[in-house]
N, C-alpha and C positions, 0 to 999 in steps of 0.2 A: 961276560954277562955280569952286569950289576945290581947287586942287591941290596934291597929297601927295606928296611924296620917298618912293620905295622904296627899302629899302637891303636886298639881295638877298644878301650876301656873307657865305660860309658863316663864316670868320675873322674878327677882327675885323684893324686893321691893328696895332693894338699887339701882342694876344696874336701873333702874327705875327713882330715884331720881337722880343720878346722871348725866343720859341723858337730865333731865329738867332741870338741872342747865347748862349743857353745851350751850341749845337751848338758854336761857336767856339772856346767856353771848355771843355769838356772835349775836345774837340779840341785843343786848346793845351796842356792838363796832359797829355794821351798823352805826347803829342809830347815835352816837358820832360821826363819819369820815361823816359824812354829816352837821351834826349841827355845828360841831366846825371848818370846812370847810377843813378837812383832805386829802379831793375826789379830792380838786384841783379848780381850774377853768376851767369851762366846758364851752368854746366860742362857741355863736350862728353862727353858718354860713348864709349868708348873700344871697336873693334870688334875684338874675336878670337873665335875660332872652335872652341867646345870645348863637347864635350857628354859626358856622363858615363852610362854602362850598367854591367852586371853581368857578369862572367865566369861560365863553368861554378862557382864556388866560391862565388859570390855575392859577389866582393867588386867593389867601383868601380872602371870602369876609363875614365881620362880619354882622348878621343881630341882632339888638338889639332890642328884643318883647316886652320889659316891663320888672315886675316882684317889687316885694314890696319894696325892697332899691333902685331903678334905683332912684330915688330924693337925696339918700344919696350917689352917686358913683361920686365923682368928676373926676375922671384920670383915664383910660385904657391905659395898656400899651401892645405891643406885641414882643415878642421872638421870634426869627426865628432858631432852631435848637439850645438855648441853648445860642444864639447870645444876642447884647447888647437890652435894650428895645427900641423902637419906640416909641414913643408917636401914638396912635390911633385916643382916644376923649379924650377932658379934657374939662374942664369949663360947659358954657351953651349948648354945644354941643351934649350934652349927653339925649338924646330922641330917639325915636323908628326912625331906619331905616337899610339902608344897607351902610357899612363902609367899602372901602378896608384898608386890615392890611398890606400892604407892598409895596412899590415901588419895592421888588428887583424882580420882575418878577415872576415865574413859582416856589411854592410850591411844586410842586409836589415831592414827597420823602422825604421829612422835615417835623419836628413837630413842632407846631405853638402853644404857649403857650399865653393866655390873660389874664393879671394882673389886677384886679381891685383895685383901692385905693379910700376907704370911707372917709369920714366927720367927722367919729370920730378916723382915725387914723387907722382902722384895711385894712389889707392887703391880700387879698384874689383871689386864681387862679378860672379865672371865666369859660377857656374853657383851655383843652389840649388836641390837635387832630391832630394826624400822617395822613399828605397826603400819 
C-alpha cells in the first residue's frame, strides 16, 4: 500500500513570508515620512470666535465671541464680493463684541469674506458667508 503526503495548507509558506516582508516595508516608509518630516508641514488652524448676520439695514454685522487665539489676532480684515480689504479691528480693539464690516450699505447678495492676521505672521480666513 502506498502512501501520499497531504499538504492541506490554505497559504503557501513563501507567499506567506513574502506578505510579511511587504507589511514591514510599508510600515517602515510610514514611519520614515513622518520622522524625517517627508508628510510636510501640517499648520494648526487658529480658533476665534466670529460669526457674521445682518442688521435691520441689511448690512454685516461681525459678532466677536471669544475663542483661544482672540489674544493673538491682531488685524481683521473684510472683503466685500472678492473686493479690496477693509480694515474691520486692528490693534487693542479686538475683544468680544458686535462690529459692522462695511460702510457700503446692504450685503444682501454678496459674499463677505473675514481675514484674520495673527502675532506670529499666519494668515487665516476666519468667516466666509454669502448673503
Amino acid at each position: 500500500m502506498a502512501f501520499t503526503k497531504r499538504d492541506d495548507e490554505a497559504v503557501s509558506p513563501v507567499i506567506g513570508v513574502i506578505l510579511m516582508v511587504a507589511i514591514t516595508v510599508i510600515l517602515a516608509a510610514v514611519i520614515a515620512a513622518f520622522v524625517f518630516g517627508m508628510a510636510g508641514n501640517l499648520d494648526t488652524s487658529k480658533t476665534v470666535g466670529i460669526t457674521l448676520t445682518l442688521d435691520k439695514n441689511n448690512n454685516a454685522v461681525a459678532t466677536v465671541s471669544g475663542g483661544a487665539d482672540l489674544a493673538s489676532l491682531t488685524l481683521v480684515n473684510a472683503s466685500i464680493n472678492g473686493g479690496t480689504e477693509q480694515v474691520l479691528l486692528a490693534g487693542t480693539n479686538l475683544t468680544t463684541g458686535h462690529y459692522n464690516t462695511t460702510q457700503a450699505g446692504s450685503v444682501v447678495g454678496k459674499r463677505v469674506i473675514l481675514i484674520g492676521y495673527f502675532n506670529d505672521g499666519s494668515v487665516q480666513t476666519l468667516v466666509d458667508k454669502q448673503f
